[in-house]
C-alpha positions as CSV (number, residue, x, y, z in Angstrom):
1,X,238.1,104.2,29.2
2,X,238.2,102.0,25.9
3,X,234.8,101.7,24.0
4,X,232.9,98.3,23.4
5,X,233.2,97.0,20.1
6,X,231.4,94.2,18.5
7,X,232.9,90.9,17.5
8,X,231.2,91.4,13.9
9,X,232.9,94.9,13.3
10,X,236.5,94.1,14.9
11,X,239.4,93.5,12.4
12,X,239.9,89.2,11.7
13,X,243.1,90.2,13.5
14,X,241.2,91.1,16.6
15,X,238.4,88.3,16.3
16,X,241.2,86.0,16.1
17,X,243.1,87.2,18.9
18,X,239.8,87.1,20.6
19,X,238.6,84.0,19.9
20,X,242.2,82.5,20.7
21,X,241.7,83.1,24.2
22,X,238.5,81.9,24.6
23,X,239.4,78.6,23.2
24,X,241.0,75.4,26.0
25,X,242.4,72.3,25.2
26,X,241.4,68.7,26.0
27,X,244.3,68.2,28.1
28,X,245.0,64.9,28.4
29,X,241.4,63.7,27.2
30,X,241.7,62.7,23.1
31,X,237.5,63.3,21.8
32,X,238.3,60.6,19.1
33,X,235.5,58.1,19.6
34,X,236.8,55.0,19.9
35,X,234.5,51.8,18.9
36,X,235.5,48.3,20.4
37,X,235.8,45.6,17.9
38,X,233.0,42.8,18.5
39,X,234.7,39.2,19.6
40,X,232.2,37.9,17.7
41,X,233.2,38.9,13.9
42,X,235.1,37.1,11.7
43,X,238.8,38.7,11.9
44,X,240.7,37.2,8.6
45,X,243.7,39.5,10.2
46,X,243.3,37.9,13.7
47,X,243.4,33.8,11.9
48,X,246.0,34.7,9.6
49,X,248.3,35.3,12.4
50,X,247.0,32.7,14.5
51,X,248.0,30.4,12.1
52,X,251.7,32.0,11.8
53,X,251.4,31.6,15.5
54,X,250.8,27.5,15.1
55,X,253.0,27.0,12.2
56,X,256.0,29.1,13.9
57,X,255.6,26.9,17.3
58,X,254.9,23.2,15.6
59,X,258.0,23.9,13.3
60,X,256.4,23.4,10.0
61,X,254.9,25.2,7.2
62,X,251.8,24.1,5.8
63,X,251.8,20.6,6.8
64,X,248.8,18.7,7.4
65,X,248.7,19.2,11.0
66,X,248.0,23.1,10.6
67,X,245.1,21.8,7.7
68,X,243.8,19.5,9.8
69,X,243.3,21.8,12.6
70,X,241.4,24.7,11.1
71,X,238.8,22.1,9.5
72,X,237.7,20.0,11.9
């Protein structure tokens, strides 16, 4: 019959062997938290492209049309 021995007077080999086995994983499940960007912020990321997005389809640069949208 093997004897009982504490965790705090086994070997850090044996702790960590013990502890090893205790521990699971998260599986599919990632315990990041996760915040959700308001729509209500200014995004300069989110107009920059949305102006690439108008220039690219209208077929100009910066031409008066894309000015003239953005400050009316």
């Amino acid at each position: 019959m093997q004897k009982y021995v504490s965790l705090d007077k086994r070997s850090k080999k044996a702790q960590k062997e013990y502890y090893s086995k205790r521990r699971v994983t998260w599986g599919e499940l990632n315990p990041v938290t996760r915040s959700v960007p308001s729509g209500k912020t200014y995004n300069r990321k989110k107009a920059k492209e949305e102006m690439r997005r108008i220039n690219k389809e209208s077929g100009s640069g910066f031409g008066v049309d894309s000015f003239l949208l953005y400050n009316i």
